[in-house]
VEXDREN-2710 file (C-alpha; in Angstrom, 1 decimal):
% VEXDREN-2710
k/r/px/py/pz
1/UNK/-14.4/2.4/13.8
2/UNK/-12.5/0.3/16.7
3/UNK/-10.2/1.8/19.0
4/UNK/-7.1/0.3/17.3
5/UNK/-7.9/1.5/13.7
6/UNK/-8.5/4.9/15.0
7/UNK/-5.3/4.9/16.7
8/UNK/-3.7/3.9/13.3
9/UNK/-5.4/6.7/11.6
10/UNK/-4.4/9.4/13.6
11/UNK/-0.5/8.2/13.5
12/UNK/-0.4/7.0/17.0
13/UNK/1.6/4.2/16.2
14/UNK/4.9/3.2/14.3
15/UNK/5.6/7.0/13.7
16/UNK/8.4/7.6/10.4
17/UNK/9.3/10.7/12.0
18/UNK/7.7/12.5/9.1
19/UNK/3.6/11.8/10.7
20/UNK/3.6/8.6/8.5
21/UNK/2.5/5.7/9.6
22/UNK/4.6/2.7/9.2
23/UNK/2.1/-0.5/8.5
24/UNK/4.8/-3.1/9.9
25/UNK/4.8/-1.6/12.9
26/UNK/0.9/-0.7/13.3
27/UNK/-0.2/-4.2/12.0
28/UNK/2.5/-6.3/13.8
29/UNK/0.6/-9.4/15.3
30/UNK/-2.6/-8.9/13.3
31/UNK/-3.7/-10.7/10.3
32/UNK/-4.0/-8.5/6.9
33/UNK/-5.8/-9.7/4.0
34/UNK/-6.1/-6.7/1.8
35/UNK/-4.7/-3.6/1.5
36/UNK/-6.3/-0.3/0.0
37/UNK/-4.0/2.8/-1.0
38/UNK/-4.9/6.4/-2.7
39/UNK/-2.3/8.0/-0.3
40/UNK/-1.5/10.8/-3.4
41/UNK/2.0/10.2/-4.2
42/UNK/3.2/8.5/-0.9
43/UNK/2.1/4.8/-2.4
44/UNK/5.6/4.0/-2.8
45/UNK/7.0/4.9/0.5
46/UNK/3.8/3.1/2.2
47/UNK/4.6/-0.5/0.4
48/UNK/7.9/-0.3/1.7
49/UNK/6.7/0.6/4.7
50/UNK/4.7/-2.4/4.8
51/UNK/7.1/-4.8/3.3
52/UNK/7.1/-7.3/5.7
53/UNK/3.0/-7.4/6.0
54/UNK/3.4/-7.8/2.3
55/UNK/5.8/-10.7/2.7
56/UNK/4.8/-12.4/5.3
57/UNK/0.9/-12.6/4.9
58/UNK/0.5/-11.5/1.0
59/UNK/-2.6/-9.6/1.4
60/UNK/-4.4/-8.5/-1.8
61/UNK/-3.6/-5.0/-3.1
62/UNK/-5.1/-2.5/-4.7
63/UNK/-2.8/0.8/-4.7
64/UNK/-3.3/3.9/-7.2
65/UNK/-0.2/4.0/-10.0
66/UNK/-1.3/7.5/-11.5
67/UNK/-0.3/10.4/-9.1
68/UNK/3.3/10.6/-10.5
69/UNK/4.5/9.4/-13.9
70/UNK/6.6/6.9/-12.3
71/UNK/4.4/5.4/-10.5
72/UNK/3.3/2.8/-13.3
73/UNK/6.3/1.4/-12.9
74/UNK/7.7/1.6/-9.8
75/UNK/5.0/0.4/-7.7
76/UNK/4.9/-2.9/-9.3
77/UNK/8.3/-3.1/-9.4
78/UNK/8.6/-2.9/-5.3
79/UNK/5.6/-5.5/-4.9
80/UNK/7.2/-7.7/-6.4
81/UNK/10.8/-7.3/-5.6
82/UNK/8.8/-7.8/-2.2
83/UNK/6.7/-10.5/-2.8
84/UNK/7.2/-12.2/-6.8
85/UNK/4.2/-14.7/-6.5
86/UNK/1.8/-11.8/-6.8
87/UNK/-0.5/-11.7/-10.2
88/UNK/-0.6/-8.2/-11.4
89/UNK/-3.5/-6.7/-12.7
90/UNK/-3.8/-2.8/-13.8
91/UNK/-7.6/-1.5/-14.2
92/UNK/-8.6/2.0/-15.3
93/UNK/-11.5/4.0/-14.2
94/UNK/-12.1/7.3/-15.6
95/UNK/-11.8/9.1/-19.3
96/UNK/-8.7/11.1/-17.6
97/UNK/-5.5/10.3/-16.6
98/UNK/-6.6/9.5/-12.8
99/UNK/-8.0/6.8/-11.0
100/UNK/-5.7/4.0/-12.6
101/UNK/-5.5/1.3/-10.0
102/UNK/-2.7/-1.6/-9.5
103/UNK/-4.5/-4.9/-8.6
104/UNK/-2.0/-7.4/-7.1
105/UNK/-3.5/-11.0/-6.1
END
């Protein structure tokens, strides 16, 4: 893991004032090609968090919709209020209600 990632990690960087990490400000000046997220409930917050990243360079997504009931919805709601040339696609993994992912290309 390189020293920057790390740093990003451990919330060294563009700070929320909650802990969070704020991806704008940790990924300013870098290029972004895909983004991962299974943050428990904070998926929301994070893509706006990251909505110029999102806007700007359109890196792939692939961010968990089941940790709240909402979050179906909402998520692909804010990617593409962010960003509408995104294709949506929604996959599910398990028997369960978990592990429902929100693929945006």
């Amino acid at each position: 893991m390189d020293e920057f990632r790390v740093k990003a990690v451990c919330g060294e960087f563009g700070e929320s004032g909650d802990g969070s990490v704020i991806h704008d400000d940790v990924l300013r000046g870098k290029k972004c090609t895909f983004i991962k997220m299974d943050i428990e409930g904070a998926e929301q917050a994070a893509l706006k968090g990251a909505e110029n990243l999102i806007r700007e360079q359109r890196p792939k997504l692939a961010i968990c919709v089941y940790h709240t009931p909402q979050a179906i919805w909402e998520i692909p709601e804010i990617i593409m209020k962010i960003n509408p040339d995104y294709k949506l696609f929604l996959r599910h993994y398990s028997i369960t209600e978990a592990e429902t992912v929100l693929y945006a290309i």
